[in-house]
C-alpha positions as CSV (number, residue, x, y, z in Angstrom):
1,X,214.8,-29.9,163.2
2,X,212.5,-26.9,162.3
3,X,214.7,-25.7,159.4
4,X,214.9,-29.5,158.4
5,X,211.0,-29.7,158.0
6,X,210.8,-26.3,156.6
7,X,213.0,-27.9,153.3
8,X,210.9,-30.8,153.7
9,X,207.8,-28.5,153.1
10,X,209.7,-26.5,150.4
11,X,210.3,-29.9,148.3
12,X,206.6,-31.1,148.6
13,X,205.4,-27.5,147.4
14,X,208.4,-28.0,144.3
15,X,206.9,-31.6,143.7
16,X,203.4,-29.9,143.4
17,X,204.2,-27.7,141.2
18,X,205.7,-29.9,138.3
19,X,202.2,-32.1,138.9
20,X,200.4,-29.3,138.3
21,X,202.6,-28.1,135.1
22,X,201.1,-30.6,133.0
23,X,197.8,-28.9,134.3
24,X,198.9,-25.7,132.8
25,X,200.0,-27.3,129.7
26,X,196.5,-28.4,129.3
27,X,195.3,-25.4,130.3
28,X,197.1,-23.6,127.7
29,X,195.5,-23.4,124.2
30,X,198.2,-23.0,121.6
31,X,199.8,-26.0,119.9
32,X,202.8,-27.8,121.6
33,X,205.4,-26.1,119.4
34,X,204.2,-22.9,120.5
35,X,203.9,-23.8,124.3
36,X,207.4,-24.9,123.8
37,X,208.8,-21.9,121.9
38,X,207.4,-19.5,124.3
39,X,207.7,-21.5,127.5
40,X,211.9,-21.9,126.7
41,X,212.0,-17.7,126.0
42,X,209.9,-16.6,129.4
43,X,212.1,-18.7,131.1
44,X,215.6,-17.5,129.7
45,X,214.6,-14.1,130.5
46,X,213.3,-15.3,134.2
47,X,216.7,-16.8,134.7
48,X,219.1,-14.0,133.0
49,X,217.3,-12.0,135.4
50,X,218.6,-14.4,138.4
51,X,221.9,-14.5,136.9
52,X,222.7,-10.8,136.5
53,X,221.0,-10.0,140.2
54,X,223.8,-13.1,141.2
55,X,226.8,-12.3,139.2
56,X,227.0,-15.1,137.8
57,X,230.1,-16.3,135.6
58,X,228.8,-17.8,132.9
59,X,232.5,-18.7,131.2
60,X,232.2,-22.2,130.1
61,X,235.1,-24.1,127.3
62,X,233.6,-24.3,124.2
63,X,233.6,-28.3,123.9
64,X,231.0,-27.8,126.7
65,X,229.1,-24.9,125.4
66,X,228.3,-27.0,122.3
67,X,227.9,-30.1,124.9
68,X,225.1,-28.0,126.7
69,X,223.8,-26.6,123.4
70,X,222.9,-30.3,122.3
71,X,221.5,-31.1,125.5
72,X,219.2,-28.3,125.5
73,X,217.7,-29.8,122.1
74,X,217.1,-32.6,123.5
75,X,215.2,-30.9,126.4
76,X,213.1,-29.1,123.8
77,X,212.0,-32.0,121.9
78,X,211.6,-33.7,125.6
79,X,209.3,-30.7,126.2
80,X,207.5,-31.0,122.8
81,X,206.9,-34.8,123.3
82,X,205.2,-34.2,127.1
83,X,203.0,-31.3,125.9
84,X,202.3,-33.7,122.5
85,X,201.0,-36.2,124.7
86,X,198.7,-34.0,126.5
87,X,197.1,-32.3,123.9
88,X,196.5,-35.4,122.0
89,X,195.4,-37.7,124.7
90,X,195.1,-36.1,128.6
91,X,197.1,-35.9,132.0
92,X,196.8,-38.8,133.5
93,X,197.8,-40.9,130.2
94,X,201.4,-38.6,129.8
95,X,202.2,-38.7,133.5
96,X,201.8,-42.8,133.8
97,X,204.2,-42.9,130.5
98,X,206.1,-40.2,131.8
99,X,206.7,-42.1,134.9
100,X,208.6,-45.0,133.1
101,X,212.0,-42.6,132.8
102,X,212.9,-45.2,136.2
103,X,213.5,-47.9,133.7
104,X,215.0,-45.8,131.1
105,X,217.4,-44.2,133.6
106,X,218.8,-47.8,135.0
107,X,219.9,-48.1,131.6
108,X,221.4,-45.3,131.1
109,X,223.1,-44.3,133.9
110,X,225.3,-47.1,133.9
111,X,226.6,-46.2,130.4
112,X,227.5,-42.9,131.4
113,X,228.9,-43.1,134.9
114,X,230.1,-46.8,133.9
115,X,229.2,-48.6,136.5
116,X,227.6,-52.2,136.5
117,X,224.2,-52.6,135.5
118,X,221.8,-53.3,138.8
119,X,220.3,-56.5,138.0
120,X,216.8,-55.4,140.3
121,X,216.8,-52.2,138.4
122,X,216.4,-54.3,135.6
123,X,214.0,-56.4,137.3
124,X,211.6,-53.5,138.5
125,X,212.0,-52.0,134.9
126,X,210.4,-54.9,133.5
127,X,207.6,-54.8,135.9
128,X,206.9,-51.7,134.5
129,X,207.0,-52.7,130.8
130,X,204.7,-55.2,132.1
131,X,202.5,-52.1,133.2
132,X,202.7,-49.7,130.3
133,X,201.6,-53.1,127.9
134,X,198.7,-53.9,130.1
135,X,198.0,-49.8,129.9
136,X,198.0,-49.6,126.0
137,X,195.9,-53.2,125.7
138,X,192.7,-51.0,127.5
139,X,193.9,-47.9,126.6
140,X,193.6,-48.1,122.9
141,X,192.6,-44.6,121.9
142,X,195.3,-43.2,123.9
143,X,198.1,-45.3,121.9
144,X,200.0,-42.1,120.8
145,X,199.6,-40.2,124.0
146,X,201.2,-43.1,125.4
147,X,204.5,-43.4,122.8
148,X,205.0,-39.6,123.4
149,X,204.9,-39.8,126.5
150,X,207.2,-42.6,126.9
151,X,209.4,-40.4,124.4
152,X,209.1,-37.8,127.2
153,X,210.0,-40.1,129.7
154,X,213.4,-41.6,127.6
155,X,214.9,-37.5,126.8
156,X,214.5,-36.7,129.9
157,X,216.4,-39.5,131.5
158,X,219.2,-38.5,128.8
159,X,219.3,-34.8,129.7
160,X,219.0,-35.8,133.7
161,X,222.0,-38.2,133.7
162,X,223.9,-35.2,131.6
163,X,223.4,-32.7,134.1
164,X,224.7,-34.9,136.6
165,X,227.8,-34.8,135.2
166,X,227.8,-31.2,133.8
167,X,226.9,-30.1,137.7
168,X,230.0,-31.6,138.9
169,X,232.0,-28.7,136.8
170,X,229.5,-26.3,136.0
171,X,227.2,-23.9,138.1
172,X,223.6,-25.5,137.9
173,X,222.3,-21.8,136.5
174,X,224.7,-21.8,133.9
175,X,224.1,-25.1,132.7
176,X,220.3,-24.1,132.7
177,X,220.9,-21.0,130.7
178,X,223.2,-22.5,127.8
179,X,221.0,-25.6,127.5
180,X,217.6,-23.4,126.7
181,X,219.6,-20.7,125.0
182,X,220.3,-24.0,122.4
183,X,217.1,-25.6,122.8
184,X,215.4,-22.3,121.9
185,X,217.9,-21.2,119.2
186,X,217.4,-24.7,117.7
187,X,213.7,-24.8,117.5
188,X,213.8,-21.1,116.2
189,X,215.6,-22.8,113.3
190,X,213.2,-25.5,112.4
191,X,210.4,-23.6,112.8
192,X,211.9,-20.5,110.5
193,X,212.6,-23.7,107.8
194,X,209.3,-25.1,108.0
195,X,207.5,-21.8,107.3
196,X,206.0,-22.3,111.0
197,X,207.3,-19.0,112.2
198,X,204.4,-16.6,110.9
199,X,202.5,-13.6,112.7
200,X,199.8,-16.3,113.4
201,X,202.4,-18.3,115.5
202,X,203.1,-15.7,117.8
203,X,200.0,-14.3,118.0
204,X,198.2,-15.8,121.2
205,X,195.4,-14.2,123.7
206,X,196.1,-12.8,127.1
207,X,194.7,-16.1,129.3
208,X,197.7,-18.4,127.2
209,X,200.0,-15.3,128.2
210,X,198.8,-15.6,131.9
211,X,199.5,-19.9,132.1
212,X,202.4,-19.2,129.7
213,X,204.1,-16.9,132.3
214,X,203.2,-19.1,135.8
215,X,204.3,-22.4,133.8
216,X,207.9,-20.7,132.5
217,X,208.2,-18.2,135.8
218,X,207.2,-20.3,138.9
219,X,206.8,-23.7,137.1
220,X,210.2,-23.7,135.6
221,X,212.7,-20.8,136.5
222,X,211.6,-20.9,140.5
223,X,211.6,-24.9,141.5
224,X,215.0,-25.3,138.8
225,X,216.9,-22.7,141.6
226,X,214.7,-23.8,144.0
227,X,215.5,-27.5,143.8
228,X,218.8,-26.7,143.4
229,X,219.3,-24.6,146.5
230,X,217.5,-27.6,148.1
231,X,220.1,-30.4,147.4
232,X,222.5,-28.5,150.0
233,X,220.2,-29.9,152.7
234,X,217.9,-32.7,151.6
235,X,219.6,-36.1,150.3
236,X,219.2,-36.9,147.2
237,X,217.9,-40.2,147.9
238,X,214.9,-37.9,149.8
239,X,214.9,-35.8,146.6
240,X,214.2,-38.7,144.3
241,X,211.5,-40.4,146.4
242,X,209.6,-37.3,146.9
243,X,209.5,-36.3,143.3
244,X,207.9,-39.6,142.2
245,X,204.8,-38.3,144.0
246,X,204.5,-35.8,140.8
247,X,202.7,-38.4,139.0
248,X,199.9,-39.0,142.0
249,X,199.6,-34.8,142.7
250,X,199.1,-34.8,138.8
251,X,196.8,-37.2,138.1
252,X,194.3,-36.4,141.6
253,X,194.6,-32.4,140.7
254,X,193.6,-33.5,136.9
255,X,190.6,-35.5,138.1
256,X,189.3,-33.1,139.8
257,X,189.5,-30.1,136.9
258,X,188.5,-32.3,134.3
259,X,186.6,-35.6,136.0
260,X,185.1,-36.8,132.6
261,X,187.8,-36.6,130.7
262,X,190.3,-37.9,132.8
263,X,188.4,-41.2,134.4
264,X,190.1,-43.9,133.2
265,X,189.1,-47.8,132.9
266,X,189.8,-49.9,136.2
267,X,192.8,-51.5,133.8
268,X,194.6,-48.0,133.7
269,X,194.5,-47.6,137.5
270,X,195.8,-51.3,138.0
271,X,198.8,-50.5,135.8
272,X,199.6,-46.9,137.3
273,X,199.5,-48.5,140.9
274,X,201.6,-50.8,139.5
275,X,203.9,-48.7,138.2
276,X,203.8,-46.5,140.9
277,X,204.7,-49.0,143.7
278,X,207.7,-50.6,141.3
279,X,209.0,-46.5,141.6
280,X,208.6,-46.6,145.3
281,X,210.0,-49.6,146.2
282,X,212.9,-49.3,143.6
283,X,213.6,-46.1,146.0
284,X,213.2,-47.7,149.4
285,X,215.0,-50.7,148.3
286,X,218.3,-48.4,147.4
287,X,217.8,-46.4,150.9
288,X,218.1,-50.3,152.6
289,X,220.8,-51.2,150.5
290,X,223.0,-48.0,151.0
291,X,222.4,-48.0,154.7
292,X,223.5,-51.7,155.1
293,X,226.5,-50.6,152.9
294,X,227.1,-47.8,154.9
295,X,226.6,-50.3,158.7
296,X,229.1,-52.7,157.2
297,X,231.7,-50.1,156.7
């Protein structure tokens, strides 16, 4: 029981963390392309470190190396379109959008682990387009934060229902390594082509060094292995409920760093409880269902 709550502990401290990333990501001056660039190489070097102190095998065909490769862009320009949204509008905007990868994800799942579609999945997703529409009506000068965020939200419910097939085969490390190696490789490319690669780009001050490293190090490298590890003990239906909370720690820890700029009208609080509660139940409602499933059997 004692070890139990001890992982229970561990996950809440994991969930806290990734709210307070997009903290960092605020906190951090350079441009979203830089975060990105430099946030992708800390962490490759944080986990090569991991995997040569574990041994590792990082053998891999090559139909999924250049699988794993394409994922990883996709988790760059995830990462690009969730910084984006904070710089150009603020926290609490990019985690609400952020937050609608539950409807983008019971749309996507299906299609990759063909199964049927759930029709309340469906249901609850259009409760929270429902949300996000009555967000951008009062939210007007936040439009693009909102669309980026949403962005966010849609390539990361892409590169999560990949992993979960790529973890069945592959070692979660590996997979981790590969897919940044390609993300980073890839965005090294287009920013070489579009003359964005200069001394000026990797020039930053000591402070963005200091986010830069706790974002990549303990916001990144630790609660990937971490969370990992964690699965061996906690059920994934316990995983996913807990991490919906990132969107609450985020929004509160913003509030209270930044209270001016990130009070919102009584319209945005509506929709985000909204959305909030369709996350929830959508998780309770599955933890019902699969116990009944599991009573009649």
């Amino acid at each position: 029981m004692l070890f139990k709550n001890k992982n229970l502990l561990l996950l809440h401290f994991i969930v806290l963390i990734w709210g307070f990333s997009p903290i960092l990501g605020k906190l951090i001056s350079v441009q979203a392309l830089q975060l990105v660039w430099f946030r992708i190489l800390i962490t490759l070097v944080a986990i090569s470190v991991y995997l040569v102190i574990t041994k590792q095998n990082m053998k891999v065909s090559s139909f999924d190396f250049w699988r794993l490769v394409m994922v990883g862009v996709i988790i760059a320009f995830h990462w690009f379109c969730f910084y984006n949204a904070i710089k150009i509008s603020n926290v609490s905007v990019t985690l609400v959008a952020f937050a609608t990868g539950t409807l983008f994800t019971s749309i996507i799942e299906p299609i990759f682990y063909k199964r049927k579609i759930i029709r309340y999945e469906i249901a609850f997703g259009m409760v929270i387009i429902g949300a996000i529409a009555m967000i951008f009506h009062v939210e007007t000068d936040y439009k693009w934060g909102i669309i980026f965020g949403m962005l966010a939200a849609l390539t990361s419910s892409f590169f999560t229902v990949w992993n979960g097939l790529f973890v069945k085969r592959i070692a979660a490390p590996v997979i981790s390594t590969y897919e940044l190696g390609g993300g980073f490789v890839a965005l090294t490319i287009y920013l070489i082509c579009t003359g964005a690669l200069n001394k000026e780009f990797v020039t930053i001050s000591a402070a963005d060094w200091g986010w830069l490293a706790i974002l990549s190090v303990v916001g990144t490298a630790f609660t990937f292995i971490a969370s990992v590890n964690l699965m061996k003990h906690i059920s994934p239906y316990t995983v996913t409920l807990t991490v919906n909370l990132e969107t609450v720690y985020g929004i509160v820890i913003a509030y209270f760093i930044w209270e001016k700029e990130e009070a919102m009208t009584p319209g945005f609080y509506l929709g985000t409880l909204i959305i909030l509660a369709t996350i929830f139940g959508n998780g309770l409602l599955k933890g019902y269902l699969k116990k009944q499933i599991e009573k009649a059997q």
